[in-house]
Backbone bond lengths (Angstrom), bond angles and torsions (degrees), N, CA, C in turn:
res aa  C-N    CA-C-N  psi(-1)  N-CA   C-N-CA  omega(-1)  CA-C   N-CA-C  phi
1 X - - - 1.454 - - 1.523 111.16 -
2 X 1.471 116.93 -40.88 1.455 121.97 177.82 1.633 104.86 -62.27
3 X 1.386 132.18 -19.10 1.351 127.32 155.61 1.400 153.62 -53.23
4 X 1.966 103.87 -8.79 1.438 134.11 -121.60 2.128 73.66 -60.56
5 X 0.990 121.93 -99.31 1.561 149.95 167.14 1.360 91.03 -0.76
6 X 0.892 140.10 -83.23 1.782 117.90 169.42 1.226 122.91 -45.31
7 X 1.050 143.01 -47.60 1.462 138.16 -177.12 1.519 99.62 -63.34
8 X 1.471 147.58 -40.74 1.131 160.96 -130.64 1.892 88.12 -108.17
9 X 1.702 119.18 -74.93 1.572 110.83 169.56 1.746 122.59 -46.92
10 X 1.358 95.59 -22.90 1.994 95.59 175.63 1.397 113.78 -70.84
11 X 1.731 102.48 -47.17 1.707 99.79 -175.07 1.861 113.76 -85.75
12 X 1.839 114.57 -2.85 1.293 106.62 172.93 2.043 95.96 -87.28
13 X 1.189 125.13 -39.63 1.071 95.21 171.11 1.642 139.40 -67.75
14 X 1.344 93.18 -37.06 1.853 84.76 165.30 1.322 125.78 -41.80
15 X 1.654 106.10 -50.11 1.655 114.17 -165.22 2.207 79.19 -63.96
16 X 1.377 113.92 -80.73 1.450 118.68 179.34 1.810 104.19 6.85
17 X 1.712 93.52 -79.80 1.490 93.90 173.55 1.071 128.45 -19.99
18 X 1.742 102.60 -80.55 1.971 112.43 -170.95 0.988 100.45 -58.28
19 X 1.126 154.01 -21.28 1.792 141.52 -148.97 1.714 87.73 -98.59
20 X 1.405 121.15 -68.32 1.800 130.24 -163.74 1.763 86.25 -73.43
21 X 1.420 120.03 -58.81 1.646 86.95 -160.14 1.552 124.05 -104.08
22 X 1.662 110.89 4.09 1.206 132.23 166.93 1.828 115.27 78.76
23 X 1.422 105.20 -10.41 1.401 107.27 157.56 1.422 129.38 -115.30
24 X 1.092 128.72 155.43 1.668 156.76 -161.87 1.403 76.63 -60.13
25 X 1.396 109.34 -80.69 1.946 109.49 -160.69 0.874 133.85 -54.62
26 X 1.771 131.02 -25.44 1.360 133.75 137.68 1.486 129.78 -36.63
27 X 1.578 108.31 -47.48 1.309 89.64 166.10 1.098 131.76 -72.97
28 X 1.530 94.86 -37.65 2.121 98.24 174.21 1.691 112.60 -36.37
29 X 1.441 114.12 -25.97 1.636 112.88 -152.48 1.976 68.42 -92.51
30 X 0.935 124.41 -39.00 1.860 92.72 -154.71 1.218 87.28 -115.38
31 X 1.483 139.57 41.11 1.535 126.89 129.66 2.070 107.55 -73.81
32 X 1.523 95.72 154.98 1.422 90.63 164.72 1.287 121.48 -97.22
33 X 1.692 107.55 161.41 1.545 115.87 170.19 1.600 121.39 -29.42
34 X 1.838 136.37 118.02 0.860 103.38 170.11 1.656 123.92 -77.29
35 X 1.524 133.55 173.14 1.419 123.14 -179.01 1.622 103.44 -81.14
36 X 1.456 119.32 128.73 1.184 100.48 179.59 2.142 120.76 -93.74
37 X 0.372 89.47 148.74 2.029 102.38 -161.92 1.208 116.48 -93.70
38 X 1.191 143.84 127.65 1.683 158.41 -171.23 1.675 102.20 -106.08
39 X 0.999 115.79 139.57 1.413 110.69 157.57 1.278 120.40 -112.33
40 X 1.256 109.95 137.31 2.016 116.08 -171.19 1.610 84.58 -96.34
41 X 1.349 102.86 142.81 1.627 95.62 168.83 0.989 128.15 -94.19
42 X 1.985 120.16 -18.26 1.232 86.69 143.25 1.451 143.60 -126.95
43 X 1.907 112.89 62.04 1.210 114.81 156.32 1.516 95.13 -128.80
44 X 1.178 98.10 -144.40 1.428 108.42 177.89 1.019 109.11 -101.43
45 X 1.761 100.33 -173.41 1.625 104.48 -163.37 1.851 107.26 -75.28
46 X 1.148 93.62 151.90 1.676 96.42 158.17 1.228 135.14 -129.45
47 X 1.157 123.43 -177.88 2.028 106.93 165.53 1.480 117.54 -105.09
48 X 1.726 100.00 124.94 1.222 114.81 172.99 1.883 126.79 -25.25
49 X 1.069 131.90 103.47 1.475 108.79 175.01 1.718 120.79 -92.35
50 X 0.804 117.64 132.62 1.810 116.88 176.63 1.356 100.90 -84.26
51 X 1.596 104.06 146.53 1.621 128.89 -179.36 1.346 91.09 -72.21
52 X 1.319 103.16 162.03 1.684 120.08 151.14 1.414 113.24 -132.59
53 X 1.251 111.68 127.55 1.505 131.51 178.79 1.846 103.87 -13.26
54 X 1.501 102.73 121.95 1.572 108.09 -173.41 1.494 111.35 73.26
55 X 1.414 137.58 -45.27 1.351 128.28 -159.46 1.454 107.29 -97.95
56 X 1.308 125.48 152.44 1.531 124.86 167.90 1.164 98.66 -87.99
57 X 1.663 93.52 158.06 2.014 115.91 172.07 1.476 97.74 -69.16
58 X 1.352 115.78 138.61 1.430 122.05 148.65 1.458 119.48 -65.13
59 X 1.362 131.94 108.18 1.298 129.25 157.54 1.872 126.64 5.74
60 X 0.944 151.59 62.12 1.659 131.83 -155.81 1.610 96.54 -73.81
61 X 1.678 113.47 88.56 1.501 101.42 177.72 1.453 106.82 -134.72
62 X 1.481 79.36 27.64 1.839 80.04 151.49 1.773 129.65 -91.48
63 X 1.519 93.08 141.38 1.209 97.92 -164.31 1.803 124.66 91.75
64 X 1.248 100.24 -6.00 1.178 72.42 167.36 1.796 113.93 -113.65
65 X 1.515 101.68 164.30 1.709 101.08 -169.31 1.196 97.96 -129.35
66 X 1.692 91.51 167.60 1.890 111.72 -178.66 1.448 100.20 -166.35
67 X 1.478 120.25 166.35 1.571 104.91 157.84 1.860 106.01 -65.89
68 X 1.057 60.53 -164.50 2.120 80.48 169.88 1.549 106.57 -142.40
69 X 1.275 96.97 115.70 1.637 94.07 -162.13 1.989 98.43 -133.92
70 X 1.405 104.58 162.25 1.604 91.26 -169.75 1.551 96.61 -76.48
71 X 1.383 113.54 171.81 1.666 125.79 -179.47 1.477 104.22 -62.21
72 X 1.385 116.39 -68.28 1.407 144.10 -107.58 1.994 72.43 -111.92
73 X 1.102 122.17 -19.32 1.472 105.42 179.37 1.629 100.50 -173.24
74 X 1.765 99.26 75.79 1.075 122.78 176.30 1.806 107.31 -57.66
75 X 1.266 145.09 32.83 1.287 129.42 150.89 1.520 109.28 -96.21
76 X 1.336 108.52 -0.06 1.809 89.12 -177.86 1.269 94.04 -131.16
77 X 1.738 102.88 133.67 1.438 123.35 -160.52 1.532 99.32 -114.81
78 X 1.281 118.22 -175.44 1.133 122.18 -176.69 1.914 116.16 -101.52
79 X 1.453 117.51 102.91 1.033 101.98 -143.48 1.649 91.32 -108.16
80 X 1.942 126.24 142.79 1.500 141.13 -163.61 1.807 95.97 -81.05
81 X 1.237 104.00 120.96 1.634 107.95 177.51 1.689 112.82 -96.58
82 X 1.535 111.08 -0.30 1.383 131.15 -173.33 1.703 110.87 113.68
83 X 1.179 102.67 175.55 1.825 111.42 -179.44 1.705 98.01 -67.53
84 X 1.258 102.62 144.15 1.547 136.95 157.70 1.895 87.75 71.00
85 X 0.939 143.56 37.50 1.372 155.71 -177.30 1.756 114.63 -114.07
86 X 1.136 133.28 130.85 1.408 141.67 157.66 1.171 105.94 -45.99
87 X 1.899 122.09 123.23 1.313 127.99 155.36 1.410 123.39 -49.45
88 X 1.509 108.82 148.86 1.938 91.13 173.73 1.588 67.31 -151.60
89 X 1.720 85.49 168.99 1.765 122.51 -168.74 1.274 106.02 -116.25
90 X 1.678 108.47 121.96 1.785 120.33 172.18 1.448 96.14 -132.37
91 X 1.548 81.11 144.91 1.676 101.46 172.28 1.876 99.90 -102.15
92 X 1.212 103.79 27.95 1.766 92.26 129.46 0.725 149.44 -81.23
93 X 1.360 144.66 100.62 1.619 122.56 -171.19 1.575 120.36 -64.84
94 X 1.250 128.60 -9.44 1.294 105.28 -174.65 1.587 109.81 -97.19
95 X 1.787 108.44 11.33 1.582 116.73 -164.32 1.391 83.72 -106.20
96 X 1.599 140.48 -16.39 1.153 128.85 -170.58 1.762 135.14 -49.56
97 X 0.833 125.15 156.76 1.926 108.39 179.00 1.403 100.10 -91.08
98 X 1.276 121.73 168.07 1.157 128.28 150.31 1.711 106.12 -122.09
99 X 1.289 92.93 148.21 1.998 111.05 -158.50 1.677 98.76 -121.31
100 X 1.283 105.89 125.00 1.641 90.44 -169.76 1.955 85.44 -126.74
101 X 1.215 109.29 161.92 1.783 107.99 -165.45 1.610 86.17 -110.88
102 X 1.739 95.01 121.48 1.115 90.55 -174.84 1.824 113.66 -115.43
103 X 1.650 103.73 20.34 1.516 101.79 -176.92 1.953 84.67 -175.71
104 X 0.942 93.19 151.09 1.943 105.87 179.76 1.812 88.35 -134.12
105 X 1.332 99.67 174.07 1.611 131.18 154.72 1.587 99.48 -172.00
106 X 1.592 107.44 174.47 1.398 148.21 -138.75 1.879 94.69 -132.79
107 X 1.096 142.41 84.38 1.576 130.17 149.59 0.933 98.12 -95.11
108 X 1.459 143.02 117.45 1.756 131.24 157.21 1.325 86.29 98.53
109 X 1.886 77.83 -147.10 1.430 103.78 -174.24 1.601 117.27 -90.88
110 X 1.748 91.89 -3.75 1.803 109.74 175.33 1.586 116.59 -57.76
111 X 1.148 107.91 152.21 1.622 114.16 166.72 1.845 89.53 -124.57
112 X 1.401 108.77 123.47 1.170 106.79 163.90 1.550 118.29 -100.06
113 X 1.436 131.35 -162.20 1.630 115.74 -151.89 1.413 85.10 -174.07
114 X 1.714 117.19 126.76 1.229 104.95 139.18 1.535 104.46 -126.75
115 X 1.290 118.51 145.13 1.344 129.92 159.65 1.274 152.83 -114.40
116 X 1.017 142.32 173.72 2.217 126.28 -139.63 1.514 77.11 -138.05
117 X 1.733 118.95 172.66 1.233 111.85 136.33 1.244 113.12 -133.57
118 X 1.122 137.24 -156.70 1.509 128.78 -163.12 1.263 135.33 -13.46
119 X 1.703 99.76 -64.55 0.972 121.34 166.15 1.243 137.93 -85.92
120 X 1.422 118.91 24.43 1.371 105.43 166.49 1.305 109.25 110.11
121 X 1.922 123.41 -25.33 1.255 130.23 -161.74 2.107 112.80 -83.16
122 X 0.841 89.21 122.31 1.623 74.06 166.54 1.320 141.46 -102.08
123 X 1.539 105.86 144.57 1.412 103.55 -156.83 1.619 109.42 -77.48
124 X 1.451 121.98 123.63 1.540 120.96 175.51 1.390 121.69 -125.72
125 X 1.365 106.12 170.97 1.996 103.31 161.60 1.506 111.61 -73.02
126 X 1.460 141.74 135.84 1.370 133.01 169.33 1.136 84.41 -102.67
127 X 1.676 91.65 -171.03 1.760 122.48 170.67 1.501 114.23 -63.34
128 X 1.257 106.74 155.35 1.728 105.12 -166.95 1.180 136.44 44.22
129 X 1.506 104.30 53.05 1.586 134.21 -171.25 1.558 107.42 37.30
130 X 1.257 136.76 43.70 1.161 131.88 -169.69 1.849 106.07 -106.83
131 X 1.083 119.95 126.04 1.106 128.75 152.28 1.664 132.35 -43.60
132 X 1.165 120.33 105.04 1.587 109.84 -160.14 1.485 116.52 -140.00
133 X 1.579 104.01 160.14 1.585 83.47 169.45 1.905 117.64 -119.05
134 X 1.019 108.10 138.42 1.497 130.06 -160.81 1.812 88.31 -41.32
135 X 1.435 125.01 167.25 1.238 124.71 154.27 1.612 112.57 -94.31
136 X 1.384 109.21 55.03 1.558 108.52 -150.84 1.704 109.71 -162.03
137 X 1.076 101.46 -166.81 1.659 126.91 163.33 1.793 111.25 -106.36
138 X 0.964 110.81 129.67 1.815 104.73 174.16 1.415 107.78 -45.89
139 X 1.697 120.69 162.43 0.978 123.96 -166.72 1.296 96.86 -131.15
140 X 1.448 130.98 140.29 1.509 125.26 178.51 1.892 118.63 -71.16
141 X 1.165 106.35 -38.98 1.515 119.27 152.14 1.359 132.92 -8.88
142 X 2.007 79.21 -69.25 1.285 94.20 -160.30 1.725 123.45 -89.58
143 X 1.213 126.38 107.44 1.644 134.76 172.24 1.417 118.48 -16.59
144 X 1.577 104.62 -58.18 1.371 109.65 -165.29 1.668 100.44 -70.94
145 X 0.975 131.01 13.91 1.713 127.53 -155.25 1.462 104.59 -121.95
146 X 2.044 110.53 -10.64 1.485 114.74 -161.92 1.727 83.76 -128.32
147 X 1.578 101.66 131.14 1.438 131.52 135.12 1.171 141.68 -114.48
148 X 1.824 100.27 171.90 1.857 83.99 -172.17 1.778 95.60 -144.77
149 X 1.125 128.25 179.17 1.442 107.20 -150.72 1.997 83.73 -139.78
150 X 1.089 128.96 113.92 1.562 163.30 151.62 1.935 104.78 -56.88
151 X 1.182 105.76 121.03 1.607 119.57 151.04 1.646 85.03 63.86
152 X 1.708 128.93 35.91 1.453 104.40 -158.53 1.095 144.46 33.71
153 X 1.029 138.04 19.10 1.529 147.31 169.90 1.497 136.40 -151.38
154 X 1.580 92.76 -5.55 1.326 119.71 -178.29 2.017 114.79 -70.50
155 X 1.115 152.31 85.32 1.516 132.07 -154.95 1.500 105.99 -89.41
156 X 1.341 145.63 55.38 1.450 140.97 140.22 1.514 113.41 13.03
157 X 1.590 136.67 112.31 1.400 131.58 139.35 1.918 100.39 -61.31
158 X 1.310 95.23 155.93 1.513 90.40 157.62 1.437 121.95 -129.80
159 X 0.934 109.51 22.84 2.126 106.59 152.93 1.295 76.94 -96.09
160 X 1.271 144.50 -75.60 1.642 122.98 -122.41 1.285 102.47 -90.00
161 X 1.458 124.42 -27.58 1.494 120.76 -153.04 1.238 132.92 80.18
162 X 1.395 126.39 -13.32 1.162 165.15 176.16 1.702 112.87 -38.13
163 X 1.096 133.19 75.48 1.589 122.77 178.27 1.664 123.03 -59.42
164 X 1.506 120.86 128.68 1.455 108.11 -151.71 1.509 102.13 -81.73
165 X 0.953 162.32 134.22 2.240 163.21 141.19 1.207 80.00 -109.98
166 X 1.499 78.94 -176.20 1.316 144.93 170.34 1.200 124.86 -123.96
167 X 1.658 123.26 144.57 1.127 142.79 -159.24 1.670 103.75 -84.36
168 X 1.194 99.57 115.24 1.982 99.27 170.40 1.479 116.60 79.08
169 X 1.432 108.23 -160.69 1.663 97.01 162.57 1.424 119.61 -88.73
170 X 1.375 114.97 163.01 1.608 114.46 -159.56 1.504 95.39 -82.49
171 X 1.626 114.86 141.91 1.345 144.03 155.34 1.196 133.83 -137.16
172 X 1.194 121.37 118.84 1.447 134.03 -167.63 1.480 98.31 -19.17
173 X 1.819 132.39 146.87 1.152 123.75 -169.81 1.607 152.73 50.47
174 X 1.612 84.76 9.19 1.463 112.37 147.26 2.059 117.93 -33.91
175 X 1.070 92.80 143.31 1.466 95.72 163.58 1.919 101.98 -93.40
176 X 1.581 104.51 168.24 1.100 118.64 170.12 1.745 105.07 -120.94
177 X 1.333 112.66 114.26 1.533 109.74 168.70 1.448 123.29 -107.19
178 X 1.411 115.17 -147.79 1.737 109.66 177.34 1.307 90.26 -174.26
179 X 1.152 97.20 102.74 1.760 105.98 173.84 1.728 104.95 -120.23
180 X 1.151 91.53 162.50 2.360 104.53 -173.39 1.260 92.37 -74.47
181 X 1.627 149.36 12.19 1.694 136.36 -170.83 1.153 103.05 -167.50
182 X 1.433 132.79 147.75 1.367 119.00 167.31 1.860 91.31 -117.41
183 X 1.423 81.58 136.88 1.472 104.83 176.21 1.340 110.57 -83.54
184 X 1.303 98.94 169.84 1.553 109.40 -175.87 1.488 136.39 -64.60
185 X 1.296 135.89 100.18 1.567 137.48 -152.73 1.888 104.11 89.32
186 X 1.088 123.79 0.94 1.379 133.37 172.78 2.331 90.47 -60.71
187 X 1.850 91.53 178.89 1.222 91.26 -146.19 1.440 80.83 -143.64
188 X 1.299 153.68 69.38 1.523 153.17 -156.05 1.772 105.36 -122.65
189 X 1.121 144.73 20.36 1.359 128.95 -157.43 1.949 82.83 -129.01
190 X 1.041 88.69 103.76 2.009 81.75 163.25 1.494 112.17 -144.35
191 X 1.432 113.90 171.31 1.345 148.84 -138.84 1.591 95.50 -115.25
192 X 1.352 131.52 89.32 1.414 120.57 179.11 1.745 105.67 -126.26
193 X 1.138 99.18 161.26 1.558 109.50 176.73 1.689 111.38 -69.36
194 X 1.874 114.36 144.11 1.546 97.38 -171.76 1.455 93.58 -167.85
């Protein structure tokens, strides 16, 4: 579906073709390449990127969404309390966020991540290690707005360094923080879109 506008110029040039040059193989030559697509199983599909000699592929994981929910006890998701507000975690599903990746980069061997949710807000580190969401759109600028994800499950801020849990065992209305260690009975392993 994220293709609609390509699929739509492929089949006006084919028809284009047969109609002006009256054969199949003419048009085949001036339709374009389609993109060919991988499926992650668990997000959605994306488009394949090819290496170039010496450089790594950038990730293409923009756009795609999921909640963000912990590993180890996937019913509690990460649920939007409004802009400039502390995240907290319910095992409701219909209170859940959805997190869509709305910009990647490449340091290293890192893929960093920032992500929006519904509305537009982006998810960051605030002040007093708190997990929050921006009154905004992420900003490329801005540090606190980019993560990157360790051992798969690990969620990295990158100004602070900060790995995001939760305090204790999970209960609906949990806070979400980001502290440099996870302490003991802490809750750090989650499930995000990438």
């Amino acid at each position: 579906m994220r293709n609609t506008a390509g699929t739509w110029l492929t089949a006006i040039a084919i028809v284009g073709g047969l109609f002006f040059a009256g054969s199949p193989a003419i048009a085949a030559q001036a339709a374009p390449a389609l993109t060919t697509r991988a499926l992650n199983p668990q997000h959605s599909a994306r488009a394949t990127t090819p290496e170039v000699a010496g450089l790594k592929a950038i990730p293409d994981g923009v756009g795609d969404s999921s909640q963000i929910c912990l590993t180890h006890s996937v019913g509690y998701c990460i649920k939007s309390d409004g802009p400039g507000n502390q995240v907290t975690i319910t095992d409701h599903a219909p209170d859940d966020s959805n997190f869509t990746v709305v910009r990647t980069k490449m340091i290293g061997d890192l893929t960093y991540y920032q992500w929006q949710n519904g509305n537009g807000n982006c998810l960051r580190e605030g002040t007093s290690f708190q997990v929050k969401l921006e009154n905004g759109g992420c900003v490329d600028s801005d540090y606190t707005d980019w993560w990157y994800v360790v051992s798969g499950t690990d969620i990295i801020n990158e100004k602070y360094i900060d790995i995001m849990q939760i305090r204790g065992t999970p209960t609906t209305g949990d806070e979400v923080f980001a502290y440099a260690s996870i302490l003991t009975n802490d809750w750090a392993a989650w499930n995000v879109p990438e």
